[in-house]
N, C-alpha and C positions, 0 to 999 in steps of 0.2 A: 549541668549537662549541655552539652552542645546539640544545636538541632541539625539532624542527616543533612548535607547540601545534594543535590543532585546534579546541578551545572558542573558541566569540568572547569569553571574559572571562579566560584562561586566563594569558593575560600580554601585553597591550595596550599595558604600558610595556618592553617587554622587546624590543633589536633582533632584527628579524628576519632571518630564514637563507635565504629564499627570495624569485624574483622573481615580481611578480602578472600575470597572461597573462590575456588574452581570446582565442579562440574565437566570431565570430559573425556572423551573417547580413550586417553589413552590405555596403553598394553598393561595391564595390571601383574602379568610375568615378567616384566622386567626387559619383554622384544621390543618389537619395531611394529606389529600389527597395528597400528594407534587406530583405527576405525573400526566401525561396527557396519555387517549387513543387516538387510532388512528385507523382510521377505516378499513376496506377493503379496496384497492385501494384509497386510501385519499394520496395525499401530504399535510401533515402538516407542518407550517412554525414555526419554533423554536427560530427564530430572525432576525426582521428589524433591525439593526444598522447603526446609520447616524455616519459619519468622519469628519475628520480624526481618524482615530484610529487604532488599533489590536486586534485581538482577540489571546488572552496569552495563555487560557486552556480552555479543553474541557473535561467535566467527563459525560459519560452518564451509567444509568444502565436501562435493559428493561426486564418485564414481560410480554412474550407472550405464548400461547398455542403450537403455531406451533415451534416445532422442529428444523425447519430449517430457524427463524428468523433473525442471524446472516448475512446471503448470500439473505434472499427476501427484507429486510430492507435495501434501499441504503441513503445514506447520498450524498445529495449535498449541496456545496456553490456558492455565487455567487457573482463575486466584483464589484461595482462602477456599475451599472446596465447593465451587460452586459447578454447577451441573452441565453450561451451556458455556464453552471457550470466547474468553474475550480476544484472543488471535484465532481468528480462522481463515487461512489463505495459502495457496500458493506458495510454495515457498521461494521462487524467483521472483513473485511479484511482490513478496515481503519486504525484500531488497531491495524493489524499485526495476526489478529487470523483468518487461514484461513481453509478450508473447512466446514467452520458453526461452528466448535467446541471452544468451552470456557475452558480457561488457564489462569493460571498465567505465566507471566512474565516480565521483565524490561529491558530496553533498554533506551537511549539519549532521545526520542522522546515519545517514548509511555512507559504505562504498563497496566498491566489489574490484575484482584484478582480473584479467584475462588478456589472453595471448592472442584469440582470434574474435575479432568482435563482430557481434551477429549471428555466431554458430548456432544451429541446434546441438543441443548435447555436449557444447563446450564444458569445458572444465574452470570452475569459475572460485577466487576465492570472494566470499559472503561475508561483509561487518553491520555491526547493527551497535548503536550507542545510545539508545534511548532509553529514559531507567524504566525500569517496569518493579515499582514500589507492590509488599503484599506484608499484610499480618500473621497469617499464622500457616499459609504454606500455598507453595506453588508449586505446581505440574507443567513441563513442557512434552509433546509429542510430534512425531512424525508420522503421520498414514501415509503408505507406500499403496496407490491406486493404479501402481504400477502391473502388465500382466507378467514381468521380470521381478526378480532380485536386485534390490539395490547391492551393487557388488563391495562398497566404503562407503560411508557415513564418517566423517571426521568432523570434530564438533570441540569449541570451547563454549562454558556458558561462565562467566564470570557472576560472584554477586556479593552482597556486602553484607553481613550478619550482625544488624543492631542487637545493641546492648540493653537497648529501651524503647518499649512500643513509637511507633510511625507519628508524628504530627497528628494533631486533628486536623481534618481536611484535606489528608492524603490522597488521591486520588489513583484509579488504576489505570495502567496501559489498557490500548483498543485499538485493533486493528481488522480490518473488513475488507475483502475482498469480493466482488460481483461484478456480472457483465451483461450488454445486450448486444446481439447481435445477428440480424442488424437493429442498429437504435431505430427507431419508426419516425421515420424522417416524410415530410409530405411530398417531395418528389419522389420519391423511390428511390432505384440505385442511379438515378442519371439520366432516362428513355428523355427527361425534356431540360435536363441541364442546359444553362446560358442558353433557352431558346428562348424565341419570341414569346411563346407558352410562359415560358418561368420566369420571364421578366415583369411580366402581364400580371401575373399572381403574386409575385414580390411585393410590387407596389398595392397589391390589394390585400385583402385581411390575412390570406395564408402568409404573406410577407410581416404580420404583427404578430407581436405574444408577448401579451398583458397576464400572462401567467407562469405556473412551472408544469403544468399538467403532463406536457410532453416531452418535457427536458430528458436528461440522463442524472438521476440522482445516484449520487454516491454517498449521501449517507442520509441515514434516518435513525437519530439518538433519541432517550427519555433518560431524565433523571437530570443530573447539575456537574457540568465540565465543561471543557473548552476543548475545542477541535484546531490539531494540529496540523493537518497538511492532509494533501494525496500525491497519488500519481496517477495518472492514467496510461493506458496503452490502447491504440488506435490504429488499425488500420483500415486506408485507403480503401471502398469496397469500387470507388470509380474514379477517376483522376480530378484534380483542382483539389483548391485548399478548403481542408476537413474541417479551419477553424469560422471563427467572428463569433462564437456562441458565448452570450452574456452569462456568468455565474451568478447564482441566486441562494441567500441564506437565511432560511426562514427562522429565526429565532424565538425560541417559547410560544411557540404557537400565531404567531404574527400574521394578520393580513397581507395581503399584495397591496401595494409593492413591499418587499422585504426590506429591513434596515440596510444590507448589504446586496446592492444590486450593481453589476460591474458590466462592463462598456465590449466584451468579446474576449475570447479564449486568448489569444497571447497578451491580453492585459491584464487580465485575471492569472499569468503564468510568470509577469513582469518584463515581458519582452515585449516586442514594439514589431511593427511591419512582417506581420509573420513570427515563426518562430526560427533563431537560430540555432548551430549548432554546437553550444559550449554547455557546459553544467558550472552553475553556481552554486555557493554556502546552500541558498534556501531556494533554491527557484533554476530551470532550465531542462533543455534538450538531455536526458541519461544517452541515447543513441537514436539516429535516425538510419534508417533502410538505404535509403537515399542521399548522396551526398545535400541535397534542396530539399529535406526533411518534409514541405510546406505541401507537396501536389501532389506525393506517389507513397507508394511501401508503406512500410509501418515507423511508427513512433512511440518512444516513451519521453512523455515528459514531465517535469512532479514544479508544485509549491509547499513549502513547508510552514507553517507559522508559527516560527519560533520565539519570535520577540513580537509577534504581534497576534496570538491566539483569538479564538474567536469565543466565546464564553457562551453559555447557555444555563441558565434556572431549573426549565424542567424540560425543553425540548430542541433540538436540529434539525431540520431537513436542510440538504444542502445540495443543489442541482448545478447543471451547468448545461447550455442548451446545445446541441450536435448539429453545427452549422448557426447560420442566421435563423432566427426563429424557428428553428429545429426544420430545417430543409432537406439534410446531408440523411443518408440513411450507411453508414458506417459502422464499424465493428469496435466498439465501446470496452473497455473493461477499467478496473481501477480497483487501487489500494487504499482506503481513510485509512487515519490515525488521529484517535483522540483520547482524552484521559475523561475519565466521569466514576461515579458513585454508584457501585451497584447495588442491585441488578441491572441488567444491559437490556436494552430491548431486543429479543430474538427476531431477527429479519433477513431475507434476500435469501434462503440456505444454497448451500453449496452443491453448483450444479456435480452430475458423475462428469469422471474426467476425461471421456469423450469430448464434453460441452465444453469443457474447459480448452482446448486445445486451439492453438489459432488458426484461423484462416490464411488458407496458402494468398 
């Protein structure tokens, strides 16, 4: 028997073990309707799937009135019938497209297509390639938090129907989404920015942090996996650059300093002097507000770690500080992904979608 590959390059020439299935919106008459609405407050279910299997791609595109459908629309899944969704987020920031707005751009994992970038409420096409491996069956849904009708719901879900149970040490997709805002920064929103005051205190203890107490975590695991990437989405709550904030990964439970302690936000995102404005395979700017991405508007920017995962036994915390030693008091939010062994640890729940909405 040959063992499932999951990489698209992994073994291309090698027969395959499983068969390829679709999942998807279209007109089951024979027309042209190919999407589905969704109501007011409705969870919609997008796909029962029995296993073994994966699901390989994900393309969705959606027609709604409301504006701010990207952030009220969440996407969850759910594996092998477990009670609490290992995707719960947003479903533009699933994607990687954060504060409601619709973009193009490409990365390892995702990419997305759009004609006007930066809109609220643009029309946006959604890919997702990362496998999300299950045994004996899987659930996707949409909750519509919307006070409209999603007018189309267009959706493919691709997956792959082993022949024979999943590897041992299969592990499942994870995806998390949460925000602060404002993250609790020790200036405030700016009353003593670049003053004499803030320089003063720089150099003294509020200027250090021999901890993560105050950071912006994005993620908090238990069980045994490895942590794949995020993205964040930030905006500017006062002008100057939101970044220098060092990432911290506290692994199975570790003391301070953590094995992985990194040197400030665009080092920790692989960029240098700031952040520019390109996307990479695994790392970069998806869109900035601003043409100078670094001092005003909002930002999304993501790392992925694909070839270079972060692994964990039994636990993650994984922070990233908002400013130099969390000074900046800014508008935080962010997507993890990681694979691990469930059960998942329940945490951060999902603000109502008021909360969720960004800051003008």
């Amino acid at each position: 028997m040959s063992i499932p590959a999951f990489g698209p390059l992994a073994s291309l020439a090698t027969a395959k073990d499983f068969r390829a299935k679709r999942i998807s919106s279209w007109d089951t008459t024979g027309g042209n309707a190919d999407a589905w609405p969704i109501e007011p407050g409705e969870t919609k279910t997008l796909a029962e799937i029995d296993g073994p299997g994966s699901i390989s791609h994900i393309w969705f595109t959606i027609a709604s009135p409301d504006p701010h459908y990207l952030r009220k629309l969440l996407l969850r899944a759910y594996w092998d019938g477990e009670s609490n969704p290992s995707i719960d987020t947003p479903v533009g920031d699933f994607f990687g497209m954060g504060h409601g707005r619709a973009f193009s751009y490409q990365c390892a994992l995702f990419n997305t297509s759009n004609d006007e970038a930066g809109r609220l409420g643009g029309g946006v096409a959604m890919n997702c390639w990362a496998p999300m491996p299950f045994s004996e069956h899987a659930r996707l849904e949409i909750v519509n938090d919307q006070e409209e009708p999603v007018h189309a719901f267009y959706f493919y879900i691709d997956t792959q129907a082993h022949n024979q149970p999943l590897p041992e040490g299969t592990l499942r997709f994870h995806a998390k989404w949460r925000r602060e805002v404002p993250a609790d920064g020790w200036t405030g929103k700016g009353s003593i920015w670049h003053t004499a005051e803030w320089h003063e205190r720089m150099a003294g203890p509020e200027g250090k942090n021999l901890s993560d107490a105050g950071n912006y975590c994005f993620l908090e695991a238990e069980g045994r996996g490895h942590f794949v990437g995020v993205n964040f989405a930030i905006n500017h709550l006062r002008p100057d650059w939101w970044g220098e904030g060092d990432d911290m990964f506290f692994v199975d439970g570790e003391p301070w300093p953590p094995s992985l302690h990194g040197t400030g936000s665009e080092d920790y995102l692989c960029h240098a002097w700031g952040m520019q404005n390109n996307a990479h395979m695994y790392n970069g700017t998806a869109w900035a507000e601003i043409d100078s991405g670094n001092h005003r508007g909002k930002v999304c920017v993501y790392r992925y770690h694909i070839v270079d995962p972060v692994p964990f036994t039994k636990s993650l915390r994984a922070s990233i500080e908002h400013g130099h030693a969390n000074d900046r008091s800014d508008d935080w939010s962010s997507t993890a992904y990681w694979y691990q062994t469930e059960p998942h640890k329940v945490w951060a729940p999902m603000p109502e979608a008021r909360y969720r909405l960004a800051t003008h």
